[in-house]
GUNU-853608 format. One record per residue: x negated, y, z negated of N, C-alpha, C, O, CB in turn. Coordinates in steps of 0.2 Angstrom, whole numbers, plus 5000, padded with zeros to 4 digits. Each point is the difference from the previous one (the first is absolute). Glycine has a CB too. Example, Ala and Ser with C-alpha at 12.3 -4.5 7.8 and 13.67 -1.06 7.14 Angstrom:
% GUNU-853608
493449724961500450065000499650065000499549994997501449954997
499350115010499650064999500450054997499750064999499749915011
% end
This chain:
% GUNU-853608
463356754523499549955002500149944996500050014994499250085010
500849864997500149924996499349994998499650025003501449925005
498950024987499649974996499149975005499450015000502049954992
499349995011499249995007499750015004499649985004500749974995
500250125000499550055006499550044995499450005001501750025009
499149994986499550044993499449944999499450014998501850074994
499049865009499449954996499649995006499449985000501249944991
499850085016499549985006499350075001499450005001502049945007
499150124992499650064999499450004996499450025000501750045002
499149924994499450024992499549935003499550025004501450024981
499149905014499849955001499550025006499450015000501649914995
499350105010499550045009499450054996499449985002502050065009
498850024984499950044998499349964995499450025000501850065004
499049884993499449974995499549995005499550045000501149904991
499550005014499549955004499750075002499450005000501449895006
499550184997499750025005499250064994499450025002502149965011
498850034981499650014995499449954999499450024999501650054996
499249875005499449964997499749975007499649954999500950024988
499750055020499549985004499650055001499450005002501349915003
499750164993499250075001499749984996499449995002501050125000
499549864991499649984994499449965003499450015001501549994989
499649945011499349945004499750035004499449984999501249925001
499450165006500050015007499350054996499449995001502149995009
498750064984499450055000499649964992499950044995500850095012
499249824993499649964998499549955007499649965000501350044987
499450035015499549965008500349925004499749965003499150084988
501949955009500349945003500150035007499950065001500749894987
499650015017500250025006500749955001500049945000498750105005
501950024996500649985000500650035003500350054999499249914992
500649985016500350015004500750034999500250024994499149905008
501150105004500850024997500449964999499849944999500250145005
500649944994500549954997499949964994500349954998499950035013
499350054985499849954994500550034996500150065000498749905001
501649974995500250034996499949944993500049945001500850155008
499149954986499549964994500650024991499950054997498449985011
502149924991500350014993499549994993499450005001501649975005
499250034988499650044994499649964999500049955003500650104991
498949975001499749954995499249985004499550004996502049934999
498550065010499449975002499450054997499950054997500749905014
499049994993499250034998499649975005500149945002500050084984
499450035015499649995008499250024994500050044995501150035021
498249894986499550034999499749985006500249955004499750054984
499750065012499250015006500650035005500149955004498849934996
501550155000500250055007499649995007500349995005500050094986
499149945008499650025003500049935008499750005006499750094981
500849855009499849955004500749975002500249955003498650044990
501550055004500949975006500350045004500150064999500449904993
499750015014500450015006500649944999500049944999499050115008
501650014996500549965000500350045007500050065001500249914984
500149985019500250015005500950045001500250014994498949895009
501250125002500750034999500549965000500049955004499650145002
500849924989500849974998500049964997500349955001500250065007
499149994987499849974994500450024995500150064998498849935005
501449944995500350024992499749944995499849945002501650115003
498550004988499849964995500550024993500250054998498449955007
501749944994500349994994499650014992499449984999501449945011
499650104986499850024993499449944998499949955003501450104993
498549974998499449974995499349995009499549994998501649924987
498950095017499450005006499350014997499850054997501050005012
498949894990499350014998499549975007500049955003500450034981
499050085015499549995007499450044996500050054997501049975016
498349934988499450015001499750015006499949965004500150004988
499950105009499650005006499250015002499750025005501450024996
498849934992499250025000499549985005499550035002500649964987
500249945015499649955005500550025009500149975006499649904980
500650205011500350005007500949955003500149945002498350064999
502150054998500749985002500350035006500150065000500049914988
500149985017500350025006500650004999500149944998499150035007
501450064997500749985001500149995006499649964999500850104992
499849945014500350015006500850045001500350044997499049855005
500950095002500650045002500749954999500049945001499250145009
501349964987500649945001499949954994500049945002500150065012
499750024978499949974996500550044994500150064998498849895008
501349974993500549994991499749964996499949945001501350075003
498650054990499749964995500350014996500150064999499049935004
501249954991500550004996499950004994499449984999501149985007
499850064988499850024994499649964998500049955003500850084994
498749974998499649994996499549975003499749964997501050044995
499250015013499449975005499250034999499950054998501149945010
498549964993499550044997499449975006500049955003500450054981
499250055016499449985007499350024994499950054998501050005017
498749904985499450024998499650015007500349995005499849944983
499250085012499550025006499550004997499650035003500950035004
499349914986499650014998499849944993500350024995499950105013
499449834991500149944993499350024995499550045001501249855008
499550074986499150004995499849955003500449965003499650084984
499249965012499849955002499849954995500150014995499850065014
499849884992500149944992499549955003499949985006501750024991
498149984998499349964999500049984993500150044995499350025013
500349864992500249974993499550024997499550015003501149904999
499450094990499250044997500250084999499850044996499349875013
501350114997499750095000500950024996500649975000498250065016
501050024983500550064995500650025007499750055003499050024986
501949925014500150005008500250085000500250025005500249854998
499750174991500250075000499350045004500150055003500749944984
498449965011499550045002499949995007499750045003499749964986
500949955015499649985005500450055007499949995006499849854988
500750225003500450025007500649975004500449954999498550085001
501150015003500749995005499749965007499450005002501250134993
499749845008500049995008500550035004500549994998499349915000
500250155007500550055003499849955005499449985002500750154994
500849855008500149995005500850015004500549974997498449965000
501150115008500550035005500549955001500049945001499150145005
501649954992500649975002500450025005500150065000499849934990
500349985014500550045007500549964999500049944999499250095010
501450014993500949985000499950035008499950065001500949964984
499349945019500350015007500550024999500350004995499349945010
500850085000500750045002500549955000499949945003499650165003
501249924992500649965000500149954993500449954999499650065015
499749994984499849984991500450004995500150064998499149975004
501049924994500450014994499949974995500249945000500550095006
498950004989499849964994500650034995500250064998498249925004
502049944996500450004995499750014993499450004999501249935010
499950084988499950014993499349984996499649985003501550014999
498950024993499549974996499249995004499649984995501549954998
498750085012499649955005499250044998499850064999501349915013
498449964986499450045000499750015007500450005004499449954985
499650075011499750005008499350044998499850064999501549965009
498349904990499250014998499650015006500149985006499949944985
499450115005499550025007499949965003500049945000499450114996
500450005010499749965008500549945004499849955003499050064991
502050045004500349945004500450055005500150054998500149864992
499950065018500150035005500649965001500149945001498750085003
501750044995500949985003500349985006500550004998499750084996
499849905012499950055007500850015000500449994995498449955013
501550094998500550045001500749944999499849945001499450165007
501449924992500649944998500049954994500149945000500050075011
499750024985500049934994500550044994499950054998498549885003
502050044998500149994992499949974994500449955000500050085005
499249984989499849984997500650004992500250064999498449965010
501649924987500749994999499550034991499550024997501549855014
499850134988500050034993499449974994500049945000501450095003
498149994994499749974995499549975003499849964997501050034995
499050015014499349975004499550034996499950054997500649945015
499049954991499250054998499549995007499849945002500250044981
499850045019499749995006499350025001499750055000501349975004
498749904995499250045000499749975005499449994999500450024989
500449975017499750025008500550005004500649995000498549954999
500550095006500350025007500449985000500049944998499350075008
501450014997500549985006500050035006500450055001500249934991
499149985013500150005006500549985004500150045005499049964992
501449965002500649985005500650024996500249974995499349925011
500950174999500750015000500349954998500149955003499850125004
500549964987500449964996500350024993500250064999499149875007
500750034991500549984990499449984999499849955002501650014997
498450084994499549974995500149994994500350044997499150005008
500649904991500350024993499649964994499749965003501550055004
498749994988499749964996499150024995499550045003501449895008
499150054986499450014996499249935001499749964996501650114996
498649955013499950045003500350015008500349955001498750054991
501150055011500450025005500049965006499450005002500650104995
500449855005499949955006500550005005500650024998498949904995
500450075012500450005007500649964996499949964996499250045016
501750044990500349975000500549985006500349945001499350084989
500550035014500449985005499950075006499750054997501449874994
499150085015500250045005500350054999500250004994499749915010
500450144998500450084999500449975005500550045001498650074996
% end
């Protein structure tokens, strides 16, 4: 047996160990997922991810405020999804004042490139790709190329 068949095997064999982990911490997750190392998921309890989902290494996700995946999603290394912010008032101490939780959805056919933030309460809808080192703190609604800090229409698919 050659090299890449031993790294394809093992690599199948991790994903499918650390999606039982997530699944019995309370996640709901579709088939076909397949997920490489290093990530870290909090609040289980409050993610769904749809079927043929691939997540690339270092993957950082809060799900305290609620994370949707859809189906027919690539999300590439070092990508991070918050669902949840502090909240901040001048005068006050902002560690005391709590969190804001609000729900994040990735529609289906989706590809967040590299590096890419993806702050609360933002709504993906289906066909967008969002380009490497984006940060997206609202909605994208029109199919397309997103790119930029913060994330802006850039062209047609």
């Amino acid at each position: 047996m050659n090299i890449k068949v031993i790294k394809t095997k093992y690599i199948k064999l991790k994903s499918k160990l650390i999606t039982w982990a997530i699944k019995l911490q309370g996640a709901e997750i579709g088939p076909g997922f397949l997920i490489f190392s290093n990530s870290k998921f909090y609040n289980h309890q409050n993610l769904a991810i749809g079927s043929n989902v691939f997540i690339n290494d270092y993957f950082w996700c809060n799900a305290k405020g609620g994370i949707e995946i859809g189906n027919d999603v690539l999300i590439g290394p070092n990508v991070t999804i918050h669902s949840s912010n502090h909240n901040y008032l001048k005068g006050y101490v902002f560690r005391k004042l709590g969190h804001e939780d609000r729900k994040v959805i990735i529609g289906s056919n989706v590809w967040l490139g590299a590096n890419c933030i993806i702050l609360p309460g933002v709504d993906i809808t289906d066909n967008i790709v969002v380009a490497a080192g984006s940060v997206v703190t609202k909605s994208l609604k029109q199919e397309g190329v997103y790119g930029g800090v913060p994330a802006k229409y850039i062209k047609s698919i």
